[in-house]
PATIKE-154449 format. One record per residue (C-alpha): residue number from 0; residue in three letters; chain; x, y, z. Coordinates in steps of 0.1 Angstrom, whole numbers, plus 5000, padded with zeros to 4 digits. Example, Ala and Ser with C-alpha at 12.3 -4.5 7.8 and 13.67 -1.06 7.14 Angstrom:
% residues 2
0, ALA, A, 5123, 4955, 5078
1, SER, A, 5137, 4989, 5071
//
This chain:
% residues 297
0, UNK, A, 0210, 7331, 2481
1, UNK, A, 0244, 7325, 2490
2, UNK, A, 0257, 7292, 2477
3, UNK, A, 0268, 7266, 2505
4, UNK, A, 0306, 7266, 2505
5, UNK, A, 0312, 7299, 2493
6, UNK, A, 0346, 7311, 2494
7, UNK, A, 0357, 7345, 2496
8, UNK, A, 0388, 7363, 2509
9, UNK, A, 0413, 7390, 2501
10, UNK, A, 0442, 7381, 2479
11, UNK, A, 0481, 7401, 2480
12, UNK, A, 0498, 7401, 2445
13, UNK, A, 0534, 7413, 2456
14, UNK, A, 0567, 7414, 2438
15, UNK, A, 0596, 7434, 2430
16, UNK, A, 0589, 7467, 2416
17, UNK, A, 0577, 7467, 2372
18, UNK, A, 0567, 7430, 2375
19, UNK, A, 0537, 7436, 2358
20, UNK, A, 0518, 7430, 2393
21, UNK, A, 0497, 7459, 2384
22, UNK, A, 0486, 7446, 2348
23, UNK, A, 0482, 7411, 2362
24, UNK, A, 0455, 7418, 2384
25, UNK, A, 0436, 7443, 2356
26, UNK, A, 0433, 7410, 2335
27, UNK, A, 0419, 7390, 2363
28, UNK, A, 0391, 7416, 2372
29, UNK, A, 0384, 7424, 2331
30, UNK, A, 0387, 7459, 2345
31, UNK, A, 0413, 7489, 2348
32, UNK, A, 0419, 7493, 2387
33, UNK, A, 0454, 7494, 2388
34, UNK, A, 0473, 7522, 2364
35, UNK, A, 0504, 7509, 2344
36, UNK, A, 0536, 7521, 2328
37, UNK, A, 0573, 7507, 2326
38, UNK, A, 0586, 7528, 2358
39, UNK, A, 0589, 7510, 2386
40, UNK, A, 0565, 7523, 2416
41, UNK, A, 0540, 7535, 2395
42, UNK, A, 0517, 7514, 2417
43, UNK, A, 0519, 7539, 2451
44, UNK, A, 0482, 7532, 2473
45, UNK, A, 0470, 7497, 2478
46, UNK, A, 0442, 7491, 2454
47, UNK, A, 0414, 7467, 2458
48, UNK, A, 0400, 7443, 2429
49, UNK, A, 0367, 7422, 2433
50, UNK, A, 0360, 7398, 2412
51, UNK, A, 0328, 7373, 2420
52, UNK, A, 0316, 7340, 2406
53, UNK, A, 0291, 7319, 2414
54, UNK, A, 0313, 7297, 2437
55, UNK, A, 0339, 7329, 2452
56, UNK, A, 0343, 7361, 2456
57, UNK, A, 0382, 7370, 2450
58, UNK, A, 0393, 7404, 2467
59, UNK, A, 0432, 7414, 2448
60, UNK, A, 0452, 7438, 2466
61, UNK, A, 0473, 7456, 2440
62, UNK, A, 0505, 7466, 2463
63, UNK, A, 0535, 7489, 2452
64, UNK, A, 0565, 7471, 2443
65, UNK, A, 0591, 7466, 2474
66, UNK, A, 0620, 7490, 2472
67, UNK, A, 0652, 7486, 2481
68, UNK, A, 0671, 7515, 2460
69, UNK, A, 0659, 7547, 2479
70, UNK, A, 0644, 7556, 2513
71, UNK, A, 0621, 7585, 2510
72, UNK, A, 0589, 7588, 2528
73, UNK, A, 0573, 7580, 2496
74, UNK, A, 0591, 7545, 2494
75, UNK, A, 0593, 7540, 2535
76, UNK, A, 0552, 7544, 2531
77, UNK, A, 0553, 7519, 2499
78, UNK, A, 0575, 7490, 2517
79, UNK, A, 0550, 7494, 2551
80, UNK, A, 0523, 7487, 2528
81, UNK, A, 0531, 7459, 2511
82, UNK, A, 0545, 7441, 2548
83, UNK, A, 0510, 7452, 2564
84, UNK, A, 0497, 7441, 2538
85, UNK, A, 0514, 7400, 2538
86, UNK, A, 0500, 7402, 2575
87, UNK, A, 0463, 7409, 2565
88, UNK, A, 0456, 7389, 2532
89, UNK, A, 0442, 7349, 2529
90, UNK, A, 0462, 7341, 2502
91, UNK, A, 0499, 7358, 2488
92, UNK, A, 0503, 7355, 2450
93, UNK, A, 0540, 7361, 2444
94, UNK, A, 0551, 7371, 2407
95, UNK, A, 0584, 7369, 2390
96, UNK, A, 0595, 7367, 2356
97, UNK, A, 0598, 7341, 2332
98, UNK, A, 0636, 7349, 2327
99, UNK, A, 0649, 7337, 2362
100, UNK, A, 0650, 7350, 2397
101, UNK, A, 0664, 7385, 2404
102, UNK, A, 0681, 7399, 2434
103, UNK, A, 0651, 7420, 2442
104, UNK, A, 0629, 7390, 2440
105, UNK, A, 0648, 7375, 2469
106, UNK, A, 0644, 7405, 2492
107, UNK, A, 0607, 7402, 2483
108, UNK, A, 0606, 7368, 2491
109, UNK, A, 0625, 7369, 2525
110, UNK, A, 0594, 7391, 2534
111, UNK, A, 0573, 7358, 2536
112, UNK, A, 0567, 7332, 2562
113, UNK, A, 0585, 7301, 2557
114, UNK, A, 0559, 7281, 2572
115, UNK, A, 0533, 7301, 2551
116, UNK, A, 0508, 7274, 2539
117, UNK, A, 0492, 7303, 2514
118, UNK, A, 0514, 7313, 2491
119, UNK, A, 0513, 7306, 2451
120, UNK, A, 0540, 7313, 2427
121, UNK, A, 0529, 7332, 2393
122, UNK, A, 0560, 7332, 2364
123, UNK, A, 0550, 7361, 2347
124, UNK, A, 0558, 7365, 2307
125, UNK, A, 0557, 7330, 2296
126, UNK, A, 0545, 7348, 2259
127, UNK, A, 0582, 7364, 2257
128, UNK, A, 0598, 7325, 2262
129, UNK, A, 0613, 7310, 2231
130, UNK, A, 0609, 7277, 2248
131, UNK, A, 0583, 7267, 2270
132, UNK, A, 0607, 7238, 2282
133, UNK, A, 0631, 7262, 2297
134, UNK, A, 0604, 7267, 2325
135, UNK, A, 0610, 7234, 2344
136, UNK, A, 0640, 7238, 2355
137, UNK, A, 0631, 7273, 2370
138, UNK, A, 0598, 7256, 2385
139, UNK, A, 0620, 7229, 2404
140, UNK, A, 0645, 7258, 2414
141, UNK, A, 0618, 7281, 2432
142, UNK, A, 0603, 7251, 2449
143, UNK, A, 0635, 7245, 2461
144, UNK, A, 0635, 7283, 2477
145, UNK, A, 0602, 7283, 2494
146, UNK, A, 0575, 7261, 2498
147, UNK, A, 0548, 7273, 2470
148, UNK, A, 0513, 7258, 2473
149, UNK, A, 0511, 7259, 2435
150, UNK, A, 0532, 7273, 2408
151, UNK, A, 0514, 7286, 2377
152, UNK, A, 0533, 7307, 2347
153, UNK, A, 0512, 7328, 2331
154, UNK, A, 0512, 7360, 2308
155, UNK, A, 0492, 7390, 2323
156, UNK, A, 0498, 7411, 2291
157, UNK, A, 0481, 7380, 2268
158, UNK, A, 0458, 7365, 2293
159, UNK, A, 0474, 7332, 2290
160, UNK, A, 0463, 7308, 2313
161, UNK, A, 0449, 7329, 2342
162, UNK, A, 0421, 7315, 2349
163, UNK, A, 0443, 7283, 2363
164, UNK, A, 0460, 7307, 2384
165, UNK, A, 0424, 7318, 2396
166, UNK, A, 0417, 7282, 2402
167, UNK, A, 0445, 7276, 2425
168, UNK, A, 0438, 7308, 2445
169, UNK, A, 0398, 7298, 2451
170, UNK, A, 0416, 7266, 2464
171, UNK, A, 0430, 7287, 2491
172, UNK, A, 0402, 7312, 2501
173, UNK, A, 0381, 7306, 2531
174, UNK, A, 0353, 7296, 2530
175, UNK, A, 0330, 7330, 2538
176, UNK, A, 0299, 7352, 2524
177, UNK, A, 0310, 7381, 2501
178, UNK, A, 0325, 7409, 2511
179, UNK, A, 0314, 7430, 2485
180, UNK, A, 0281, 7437, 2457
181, UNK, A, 0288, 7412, 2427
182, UNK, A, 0287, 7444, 2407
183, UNK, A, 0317, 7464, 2427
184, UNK, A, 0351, 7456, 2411
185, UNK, A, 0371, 7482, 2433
186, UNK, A, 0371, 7504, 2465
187, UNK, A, 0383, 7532, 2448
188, UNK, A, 0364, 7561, 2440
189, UNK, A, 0361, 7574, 2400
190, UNK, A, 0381, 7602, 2417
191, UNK, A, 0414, 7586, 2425
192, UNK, A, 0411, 7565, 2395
193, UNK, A, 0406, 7599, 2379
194, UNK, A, 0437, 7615, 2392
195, UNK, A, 0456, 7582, 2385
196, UNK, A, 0447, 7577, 2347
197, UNK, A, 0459, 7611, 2344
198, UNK, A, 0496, 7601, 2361
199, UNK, A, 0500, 7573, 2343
200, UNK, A, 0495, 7592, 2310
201, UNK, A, 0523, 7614, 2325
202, UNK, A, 0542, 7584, 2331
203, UNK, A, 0537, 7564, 2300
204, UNK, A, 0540, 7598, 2277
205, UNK, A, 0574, 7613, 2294
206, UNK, A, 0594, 7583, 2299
207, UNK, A, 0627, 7588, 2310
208, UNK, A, 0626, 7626, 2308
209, UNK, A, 0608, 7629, 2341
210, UNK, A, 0618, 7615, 2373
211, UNK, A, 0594, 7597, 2394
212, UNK, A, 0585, 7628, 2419
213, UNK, A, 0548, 7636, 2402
214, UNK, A, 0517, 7633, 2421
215, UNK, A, 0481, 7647, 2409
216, UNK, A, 0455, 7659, 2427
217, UNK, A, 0418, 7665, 2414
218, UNK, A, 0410, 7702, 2423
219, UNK, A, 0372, 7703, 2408
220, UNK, A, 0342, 7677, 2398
221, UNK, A, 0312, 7685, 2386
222, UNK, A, 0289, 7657, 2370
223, UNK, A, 0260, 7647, 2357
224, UNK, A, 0240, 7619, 2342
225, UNK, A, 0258, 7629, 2313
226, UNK, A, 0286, 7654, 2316
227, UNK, A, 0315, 7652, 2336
228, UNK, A, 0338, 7686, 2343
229, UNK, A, 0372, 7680, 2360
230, UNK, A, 0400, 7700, 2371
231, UNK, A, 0433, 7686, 2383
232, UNK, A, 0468, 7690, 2384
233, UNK, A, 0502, 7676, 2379
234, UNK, A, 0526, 7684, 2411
235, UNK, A, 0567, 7679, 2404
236, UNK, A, 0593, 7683, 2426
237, UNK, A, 0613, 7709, 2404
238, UNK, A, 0604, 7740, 2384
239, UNK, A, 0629, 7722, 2353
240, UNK, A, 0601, 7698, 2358
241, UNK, A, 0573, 7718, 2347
242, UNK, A, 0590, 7725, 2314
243, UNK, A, 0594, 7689, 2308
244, UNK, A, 0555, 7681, 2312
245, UNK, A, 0543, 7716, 2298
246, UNK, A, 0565, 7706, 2264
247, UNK, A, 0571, 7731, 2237
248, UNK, A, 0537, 7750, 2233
249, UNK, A, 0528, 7730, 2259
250, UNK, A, 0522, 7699, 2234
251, UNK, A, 0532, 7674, 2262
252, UNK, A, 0502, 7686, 2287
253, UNK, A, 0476, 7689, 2261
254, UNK, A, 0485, 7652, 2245
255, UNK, A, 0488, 7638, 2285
256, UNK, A, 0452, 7656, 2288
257, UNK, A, 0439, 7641, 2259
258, UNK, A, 0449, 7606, 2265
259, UNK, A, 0439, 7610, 2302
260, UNK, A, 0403, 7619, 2291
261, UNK, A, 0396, 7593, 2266
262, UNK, A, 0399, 7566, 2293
263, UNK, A, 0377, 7590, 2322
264, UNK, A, 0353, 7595, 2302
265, UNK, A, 0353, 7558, 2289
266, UNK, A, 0351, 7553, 2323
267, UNK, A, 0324, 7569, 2334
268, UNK, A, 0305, 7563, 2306
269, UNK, A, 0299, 7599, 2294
270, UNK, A, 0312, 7632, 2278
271, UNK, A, 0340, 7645, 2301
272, UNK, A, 0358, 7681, 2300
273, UNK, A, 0393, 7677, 2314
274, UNK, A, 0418, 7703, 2322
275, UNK, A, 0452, 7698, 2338
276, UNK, A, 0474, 7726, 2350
277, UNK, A, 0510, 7721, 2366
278, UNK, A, 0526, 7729, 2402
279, UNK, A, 0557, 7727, 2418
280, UNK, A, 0560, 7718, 2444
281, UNK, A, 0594, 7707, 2464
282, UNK, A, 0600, 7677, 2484
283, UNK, A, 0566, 7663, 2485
284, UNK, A, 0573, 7629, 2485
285, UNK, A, 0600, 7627, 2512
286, UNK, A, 0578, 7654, 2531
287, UNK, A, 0553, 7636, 2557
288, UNK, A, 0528, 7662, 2556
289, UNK, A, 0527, 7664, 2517
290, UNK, A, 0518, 7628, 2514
291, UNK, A, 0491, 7631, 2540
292, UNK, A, 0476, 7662, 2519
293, UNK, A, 0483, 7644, 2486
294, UNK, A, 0461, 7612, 2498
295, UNK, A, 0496, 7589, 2506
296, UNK, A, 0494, 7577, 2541
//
């Protein structure tokens, strides 16, 4: 029985790319949708979050960051994703940090309506200020940019007051059944999170040594009640590339592997066998075709 006023809706969480957008909206759902690191665009498909209570359903939209520094396929595909994206979503929550306004924070900002009636403010970080007090001032600055329906600062990493941000989105959400099953907390298959556990690994592992032109695709999956066998692999643009992620004695693959299926198999919930090969493969991501093949539309 669907209680009378229910509210339900689909939310954007958008910002300049390595917010913590990403990391924001794992702490609302108390689940891992959305894969994290410190380089910017590791956030590359929309990603859906549901989260239901007994009064809403809330429906996140991870999106990648907006990028202004190349022009790739890759990136022209991110930056039509997050603007379809702003067109198709109840209620935009906008994130910055806790340290000011940047100039890619503008450019994401001139992407919204100014007559937008829907859009809430997060200040991300608020754990990292050494004075709360110095938040005022950048409060009554951004309302002096754009007209926020609400302004909340928060701090994804340490959960600090999210759940008044999740007040002030319900506020906005129309009133409608659920979309989803209470129990579904994503749209994504334990496939593609699959494949991005494992590129995040790569991600957070490497650091600077590789550039951002990785993709991985799952090649085999077998399962059952309580096995799970997967095959994937790592694509780079370059064959210098290869060297990098293979490491000496191929240490870097087999700790990336490792890492990658701790969290599958936590997961899924059961013993998981994971093997990871590497593939060049050059110009995927300014190569239409590529992305199409690779799951990036």
């Amino acid at each position: 029985m669907i209680k009378e006023g229910f509210r339900c809706g689909y939310i954007a969480v958008v910002g300049r790319p390595n917010v913590g957008k990403s990391t924001l909206i794992n702490t609302l759902i108390g689940e891992k949708v959305s894969i994290t690191s410190k380089k910017p665009q590791t956030t590359r498909n929309r990603v859906l979050g549901v989260v239901t209570n007994n009064n809403a359903q809330f429906v996140f939209v991870d999106t990648p960051g907006f990028q202004t520094k190349y022009g790739n396929a890759l990136i022209r595909g991110m930056n039509r994703s997050v603007r379809s994206t702003l067109s198709d979503t109840d209620v935009v929550v906008m994130l910055i940090e806790s340290n000011g306004w940047r100039a890619d924070d503008e450019k994401v900002l001139q992407l919204l309506d100014k007559n937008a009636k829907n859009v809430i403010l997060a200040i991300n970080k608020i754990d990292l200020l050494k004075q709360r007090d110095s938040l005022l001032p950048l409060m009554a600055q951004s309302m002096q940019k754009f007209p926020f329906a609400a302004i909340v600062p928060v701090s994804a990493e340490k959960s600090r007051q999210v759940d008044d941000l999740m007040s002030e989105i319900e506020k906005l959400l129309p009133e409608n059944p659920p979309f989803f099953d209470p129990d579904i907390y994503t749209d994504k298959s334990p496939r593609f999170l699959a494949a991005e556990i494992i590129r995040e690994k790569a991600f957070r592992l490497l650091g600077d040594e590789l550039p951002y032109g990785i993709a991985v695709t799952v090649d085999k999956w077998q399962e059952d009640e309580k096995h799970a066998e997967i095959i994937a692999t790592l694509i780079v643009e370059r064959e210098a590339h290869k060297g990098i992620v293979i490491g000496a004695q191929g240490e870097k693959l087999r700790e990336i592997s490792r890492l990658a299926r701790q969290d599958i198999a936590d997961m899924l919930g059961k013993s998981t066998y994971l093997e990871v090969w590497v593939r060049v493969r050059k110009g995927w991501n300014d190569d239409a075709r590529a992305l199409k093949s690779l799951g990036y539309e």
